[in-house]
Each structure stands twice: as C-alpha cells, then as structure tokens.
C-alpha positions in Angstrom: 0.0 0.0 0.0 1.4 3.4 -1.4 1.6 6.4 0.9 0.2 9.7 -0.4 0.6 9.7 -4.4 2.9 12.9 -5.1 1.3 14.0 -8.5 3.0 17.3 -8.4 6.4 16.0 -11.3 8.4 19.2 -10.7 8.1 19.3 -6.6 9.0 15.8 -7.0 11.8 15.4 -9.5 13.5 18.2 -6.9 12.7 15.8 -4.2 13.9 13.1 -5.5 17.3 15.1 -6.6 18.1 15.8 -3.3 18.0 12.3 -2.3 20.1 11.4 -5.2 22.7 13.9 -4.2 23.2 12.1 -0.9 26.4 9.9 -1.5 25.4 7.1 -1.0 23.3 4.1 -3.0 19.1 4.2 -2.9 17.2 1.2 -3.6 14.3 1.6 -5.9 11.8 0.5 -3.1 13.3 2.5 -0.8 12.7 5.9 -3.2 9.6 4.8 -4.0 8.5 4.9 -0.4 10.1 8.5 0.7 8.0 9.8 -2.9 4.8 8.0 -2.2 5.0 6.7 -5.5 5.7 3.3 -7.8 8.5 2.2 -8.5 7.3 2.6 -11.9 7.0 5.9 -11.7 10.4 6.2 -10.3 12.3 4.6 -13.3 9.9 7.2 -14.7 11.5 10.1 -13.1 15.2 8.8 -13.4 15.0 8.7 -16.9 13.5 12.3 -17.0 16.9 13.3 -14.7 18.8 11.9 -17.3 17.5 13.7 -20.2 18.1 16.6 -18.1 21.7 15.8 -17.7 22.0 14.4 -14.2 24.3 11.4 -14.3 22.1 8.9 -12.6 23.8 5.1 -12.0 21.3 2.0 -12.1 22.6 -1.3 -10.7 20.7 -4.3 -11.2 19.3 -6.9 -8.8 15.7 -7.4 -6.8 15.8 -4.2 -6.3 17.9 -2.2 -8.4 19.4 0.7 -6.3 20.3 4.2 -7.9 22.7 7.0 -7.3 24.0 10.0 -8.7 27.6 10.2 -9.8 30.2 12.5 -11.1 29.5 13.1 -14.3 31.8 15.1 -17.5 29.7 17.9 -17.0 27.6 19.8 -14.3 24.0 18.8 -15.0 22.3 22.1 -17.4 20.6 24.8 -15.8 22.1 24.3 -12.3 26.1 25.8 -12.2 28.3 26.8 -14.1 31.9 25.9 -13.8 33.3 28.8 -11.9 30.0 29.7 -9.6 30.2 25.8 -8.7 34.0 26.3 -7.7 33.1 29.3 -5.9 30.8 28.2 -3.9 32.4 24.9 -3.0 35.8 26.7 -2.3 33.3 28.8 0.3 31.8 26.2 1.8 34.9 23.6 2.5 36.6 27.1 4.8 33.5 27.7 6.3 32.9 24.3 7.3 36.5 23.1 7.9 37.1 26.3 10.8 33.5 25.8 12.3 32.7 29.8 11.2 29.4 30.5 13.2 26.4 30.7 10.6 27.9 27.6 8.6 25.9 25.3 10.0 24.9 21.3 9.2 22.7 22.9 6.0 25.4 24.2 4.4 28.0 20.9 5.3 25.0 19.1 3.8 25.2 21.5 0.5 28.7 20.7 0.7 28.0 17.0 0.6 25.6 16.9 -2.3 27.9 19.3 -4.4 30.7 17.5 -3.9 29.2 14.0 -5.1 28.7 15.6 -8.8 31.8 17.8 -9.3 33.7 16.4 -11.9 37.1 15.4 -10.9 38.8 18.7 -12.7 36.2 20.7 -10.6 37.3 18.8 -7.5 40.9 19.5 -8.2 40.4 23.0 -8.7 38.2 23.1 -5.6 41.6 21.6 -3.6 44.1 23.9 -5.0 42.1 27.0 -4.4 41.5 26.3 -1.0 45.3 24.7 -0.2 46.2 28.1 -1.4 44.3 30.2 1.0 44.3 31.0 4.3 41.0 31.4 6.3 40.8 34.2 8.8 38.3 33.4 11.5 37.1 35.2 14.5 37.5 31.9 16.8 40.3 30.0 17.4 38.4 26.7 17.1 40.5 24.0 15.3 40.3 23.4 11.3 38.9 19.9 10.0 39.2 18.3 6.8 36.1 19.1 5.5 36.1 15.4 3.8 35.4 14.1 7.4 32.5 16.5 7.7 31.0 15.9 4.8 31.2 12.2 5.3 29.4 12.7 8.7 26.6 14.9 7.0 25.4 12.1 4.2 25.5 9.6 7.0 23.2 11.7 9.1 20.7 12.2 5.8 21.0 9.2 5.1 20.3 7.5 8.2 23.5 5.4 7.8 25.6 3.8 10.8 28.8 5.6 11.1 32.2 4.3 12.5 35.5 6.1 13.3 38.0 6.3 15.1 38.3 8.9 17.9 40.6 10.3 20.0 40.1 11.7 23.4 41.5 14.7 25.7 44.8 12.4 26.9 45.3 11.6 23.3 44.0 7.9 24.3 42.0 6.2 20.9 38.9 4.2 20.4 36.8 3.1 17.8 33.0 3.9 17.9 30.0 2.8 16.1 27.1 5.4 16.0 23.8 6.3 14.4 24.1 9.8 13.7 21.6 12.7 14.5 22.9 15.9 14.2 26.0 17.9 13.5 26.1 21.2 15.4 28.7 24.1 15.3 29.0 26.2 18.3 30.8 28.8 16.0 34.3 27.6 17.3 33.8 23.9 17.0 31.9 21.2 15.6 30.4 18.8 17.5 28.4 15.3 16.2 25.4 14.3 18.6 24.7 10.4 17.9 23.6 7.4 19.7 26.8 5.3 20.4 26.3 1.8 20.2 28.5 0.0 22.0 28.1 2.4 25.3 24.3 2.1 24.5 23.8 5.9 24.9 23.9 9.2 23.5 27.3 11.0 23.1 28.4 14.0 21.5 32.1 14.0 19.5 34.1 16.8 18.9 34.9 16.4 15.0 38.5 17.3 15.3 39.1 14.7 17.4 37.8 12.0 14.6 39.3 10.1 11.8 38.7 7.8 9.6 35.0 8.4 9.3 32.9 5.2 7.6 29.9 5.0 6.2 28.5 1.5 6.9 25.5 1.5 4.8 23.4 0.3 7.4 20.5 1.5 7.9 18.7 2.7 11.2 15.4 4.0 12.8 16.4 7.5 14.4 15.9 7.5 18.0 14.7 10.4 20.2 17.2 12.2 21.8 16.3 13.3 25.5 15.8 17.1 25.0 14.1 16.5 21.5 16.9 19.1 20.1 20.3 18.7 19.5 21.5 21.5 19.7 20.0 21.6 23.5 21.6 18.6 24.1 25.3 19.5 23.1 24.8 22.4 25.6 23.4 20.5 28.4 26.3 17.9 27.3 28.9 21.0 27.2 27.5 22.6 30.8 27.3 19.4 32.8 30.3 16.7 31.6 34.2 17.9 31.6 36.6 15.5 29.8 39.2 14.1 32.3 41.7 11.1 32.4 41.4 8.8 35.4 43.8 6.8 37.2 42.7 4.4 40.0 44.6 1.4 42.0 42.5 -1.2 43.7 43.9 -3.5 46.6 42.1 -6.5 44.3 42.7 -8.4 41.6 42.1 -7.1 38.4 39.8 -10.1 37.2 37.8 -8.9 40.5 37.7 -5.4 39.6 36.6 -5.8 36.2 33.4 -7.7 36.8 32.5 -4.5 38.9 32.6 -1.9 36.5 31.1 -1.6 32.8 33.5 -2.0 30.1 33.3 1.6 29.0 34.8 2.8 32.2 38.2 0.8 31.8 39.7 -2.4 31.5 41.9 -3.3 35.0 45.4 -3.9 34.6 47.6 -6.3 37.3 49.4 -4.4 39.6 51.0 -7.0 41.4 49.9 -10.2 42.9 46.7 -8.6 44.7 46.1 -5.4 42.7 45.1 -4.0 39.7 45.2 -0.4 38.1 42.1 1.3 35.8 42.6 3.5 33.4 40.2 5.6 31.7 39.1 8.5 30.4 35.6 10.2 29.4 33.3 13.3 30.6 30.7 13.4 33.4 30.1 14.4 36.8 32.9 13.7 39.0 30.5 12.4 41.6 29.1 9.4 39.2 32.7 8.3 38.8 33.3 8.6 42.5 30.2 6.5 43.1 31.0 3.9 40.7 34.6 3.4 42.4 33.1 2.7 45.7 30.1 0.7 44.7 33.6 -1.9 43.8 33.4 -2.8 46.8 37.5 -2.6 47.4 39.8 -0.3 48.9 41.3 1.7 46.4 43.3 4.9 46.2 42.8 7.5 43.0 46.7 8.0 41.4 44.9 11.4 38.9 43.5 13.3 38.5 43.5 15.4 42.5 39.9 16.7 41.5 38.6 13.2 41.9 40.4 12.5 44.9 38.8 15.2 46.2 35.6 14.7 45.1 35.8 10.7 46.9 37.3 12.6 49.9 33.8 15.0 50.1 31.6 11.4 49.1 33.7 9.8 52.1 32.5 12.7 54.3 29.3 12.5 53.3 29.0 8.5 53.9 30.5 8.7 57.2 28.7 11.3 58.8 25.4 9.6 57.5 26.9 6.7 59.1 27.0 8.2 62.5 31.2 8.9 61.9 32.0 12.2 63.9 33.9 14.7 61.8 34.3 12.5 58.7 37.4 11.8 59.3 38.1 8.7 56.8 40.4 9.3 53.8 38.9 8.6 50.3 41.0 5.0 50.8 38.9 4.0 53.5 35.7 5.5 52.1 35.9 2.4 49.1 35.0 0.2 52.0 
C-alpha cells in the first residue's frame, strides 16, 4: 500500500534530486516509499533526470538501487563551472574552521555538491582552498572538510557511522554510532549520535575524529532526551568535563573488572593482589566517585587530584550519615 501519491512531477523530480545527491546508494523500493509513488514511476523520473543531464547510475538486482555520480559535465541549468568552484571553495573554509552561521545545512550542501563535481572541478576546488588562508574570528580548530561531509550524508542518510576517535589524553577508540545531528557552536563542531557500543547518546568533537565510515546500514532514528540537538550539546557542554582517570585497587584485576562496565576501563595487574584502571571520558565527578566505591575494594585514586577530592567529600558524606564524627576517613577507607 502506497503512501500519499505525489502528483506534483516538478516538486517531486527536486525531491527526488536531493535524495540522489546524498552519496550514498538508494534502492528503488526505498525511493519509492520516501516519494509516495511506484517504482514505476520512479524509473519514470530517473529517466526524466537523465535527459536533463544528471548522471544517474542504475545497478541491477531485486531491487535495483540508484545513485548519482560525477559526471563530465555539471547537469544544465544548475552551475556553471566557476559559480560551482566558488561556492564549493566557500563552503569547504567555512565548514573546515566551524565559522558560526555555517551550520549542518550548508555541510550538507557541501555534501551533495561535492558528489557531482567532476574530478577537474574537484581539483580546482583543492588547490584554491590549499592556497588560501581562512581568517576566522575563533580560534576553534580546522577539520578536513572530507570528514564533515562524510558525517553529513550519514546523518541524511540515516547510515551507521564508525571512526575512530581520540580523546583529551590523546588515548583512541573506535566507535559505532547512528548519527543525529551535527552542530557548530561557532568555534567547533560537535556530532550528537547514539553510540552503540556504550548504548547511549554521546556527543564527538569532530576534530578529534578520523577515519570516518559510512556503513550502509540502515537505522530508525531515536529520540534524543531534550528532543533538540543543539540543547543537548549544551546541556552535554555545561554538565560533563573530559578528564583522564587513574585508579589502584587492593584487588585483583579479574575482580575489579566484573564490577565496572566495560566503558569505564579495563583493570590492569598491579601486582599479585592489585590491579590499576585507566580511563578517560566526561561526566560528573560524583558518578565516577560513586561507581569506584560501589567496587566494593579499597582503592586509592593515582589522577586526577579533583577526583580524589571529590571521593574525599563522598567519604565525608557516607560517614557522617553513618553516624562517623567529623568524617574523618580518607577517600582509601571510604571504598570500604
């Protein structure tokens, strides 16, 4: 059963160019579904993009997919050579030094521009902008805007990303994520997706990524707790400060670690009878705290001093609960 039959052909050859001029593959089926239409009617349409110069690539199979490649020529009646140059040479500094106003729209326009530019285009694209030097009023740091626009078709596309990611202490990991939004603070950018394997939502700082993938699997978006992402980064920005965490436990580590979630570190031996965790990440200091002492060990914090302050005032806080006069303990003897 078709959803609502689009009989409007211009409002919906535009529609269905814009989902072309995500990089990435569509399945006939699938177009036919975001159009309302047959698939019928989509061969329908494709042909019509080709007449009008678009370079549309069919592959075969039970459901043949479509996409839009780079073609000899920009497609008639859209840009010329120079005003597409132009504007992609804009777009790649605005996006690649996070200049406030260029926002996920216009990383998006990137995107879609970029997946048709003929490769003597793209080459003039790349030696304009190696050539020039951006002057920006922040002193946020530049990103290739490859990685960004990679990020943006994922996000349109509803496409499972992976990359590699490196945090504050210069420690690396690999995520998996479904992405929601990309948001520029006008000094940064900043992706806000569900991340897999920590089964929660996290926000990225893009500078800190490489190696961005584009899975091509598919996923229904969730709802992120605020309902906005640009809410959540600041809620995310106001309430969690990245930190590296050092931690020795009088326990073995095989002990340890079936106390504590994989995210927040693997235990190392430290010794017959004691282990070490390392980790890094962002949150309240207090969660962190909790978690250590919800072990169920003795353990001293080795860095950084503001969480060994922050078990100290937890230890306090237990022990005069507890009926302790003064609270006295040190943050050893408040993990027991």
């Amino acid at each position: 059963m078709l959803g609502h039959m689009t009989t409007d052909t211009p409002a919906r050859l535009l529609q269905l160019l814009s989902l072309l001029q995500t990089p990435r593959e569509w399945p006939g089926g699938e177009l036919a579904g975001r159009l309302g239409v047959s698939r019928r009617t989509v061969r329908r349409d494709i042909d019509r993009l080709r007449e009008l110069g678009y370079p549309v690539q069919a592959t075969k199979g039970a459901d043949g997919g479509y996409r839009l490649i780079a073609g000899k020529a920009m497609p008639p009646l859209v840009l010329d050579d120079e005003e597409a140059v132009a504007i992609a040479v804009g777009l790649r500094a605005g996006a690649g030094h996070a200049v406030e106003g260029v926002d996920e729209a216009s990383v998006r326009a990137l995107a879609k521009l970029e997946q048709v530019l003929p490769a003597r285009l793209r080459h003039r694209v790349s030696t304009l902008q190696a050539a020039t030097t951006a002057l920006t009023s922040g002193d946020g740091p530049s990103i290739a805007p490859e990685t960004l626009t990679v990020m943006a078709s994922t996000v349109a596309g509803r496409e499972r990303l992976r990359f590699a990611y490196r945090a504050k202490d210069g420690s690396g990991s690999r995520r998996l994520t479904e992405p929601h939004r990309l948001v520029s603070t006008g000094r940064r950018w900043y992706l806000v997706a569900y991340d897999l394997d920590r089964a929660d939502w996290r926000t990225f700082r893009v500078d800190r990524v490489s190696e961005p993938f584009a899975t091509g699997a598919r996923f229904t978006p969730r709802e992120l707790p605020t309902g906005d992402a640009a809410e959540y980064l600041r809620r995310s920005l106001e309430g969690r400060r990245e930190f590296a965490y050092e931690v020795r436990f009088a326990a073995p580590a095989e002990v340890v670690a079936a106390h504590v979630p994989a995210f927040v570190g693997a235990p190392e031996p430290d010794g017959e009878d004691a282990c070490v965790l390392r980790g890094s990440g962002g949150g309240p200091l207090e969660w962190l705290a909790v978690r250590l002492a919800m072990v169920g060990h003795e353990f001293t914090v080795l860095n950084p001093p503001e969480l060994a302050e922050c078990v100290g005032r937890l230890g306090g806080r237990l022990s005069r609960a507890a009926g302790v006069c003064g609270g006295r303990e040190t943050a050893q003897e408040a993990g027991t």
